[in-house]
C-alpha angles and dihedrals in degrees: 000000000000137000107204114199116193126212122203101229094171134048109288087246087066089046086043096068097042093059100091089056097039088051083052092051086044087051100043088047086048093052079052095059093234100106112071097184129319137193152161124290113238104249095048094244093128132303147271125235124191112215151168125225138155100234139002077251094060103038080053097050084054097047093049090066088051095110077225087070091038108054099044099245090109140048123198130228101191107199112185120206140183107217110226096167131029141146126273087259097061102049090099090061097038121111108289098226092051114107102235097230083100097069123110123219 
């Protein structure tokens, strides 16, 4: 599991115009199943995705086609994470190999 904390690097009009593609990227990534749910930081400096990958390698491969990434507005702090507790809704998106007696709910 990965927390994914964005950084605005550039003005938020350059990241302005940017925002259509960067919601398609979020859209295509959710069909995947790799986003788990995403949102803006408050204040607005950049965002933070939840996601599932199989490796940093591949979390990375997927960040670097975000427009964000592309085009040079946003950087990227990739945390991963194992989940030990978590609620009974998010079982479905837990780490598979997690016994779920550590959810919470």
């Amino acid at each position: 599991m990965y927390v994914v904390v964005l950084k605005y690097i550039r003005p938020l009009e350059e990241v302005d115009k940017l925002m259509r593609p960067h919601v398609a990227f979020l859209k295509e990534q959710y069909a995947a199943g790799v986003f788990i749910t995403s949102g803006r930081r408050v204040p607005r400096t950049g965002g933070v995705i939840l996601a599932r990958a199989a490796s940093h390698e591949a979390i990375a491969a997927v960040l670097a086609k975000d427009p964000f990434f592309v085009h040079g507005v946003a950087e990227y702090d990739v945390i991963e994470f194992e989940t030990s507790m978590y609620t009974e809704a998010f079982e479905p998106f837990a780490d598979e190999d997690k016994i779920p007696r550590g959810r919470i709910g």
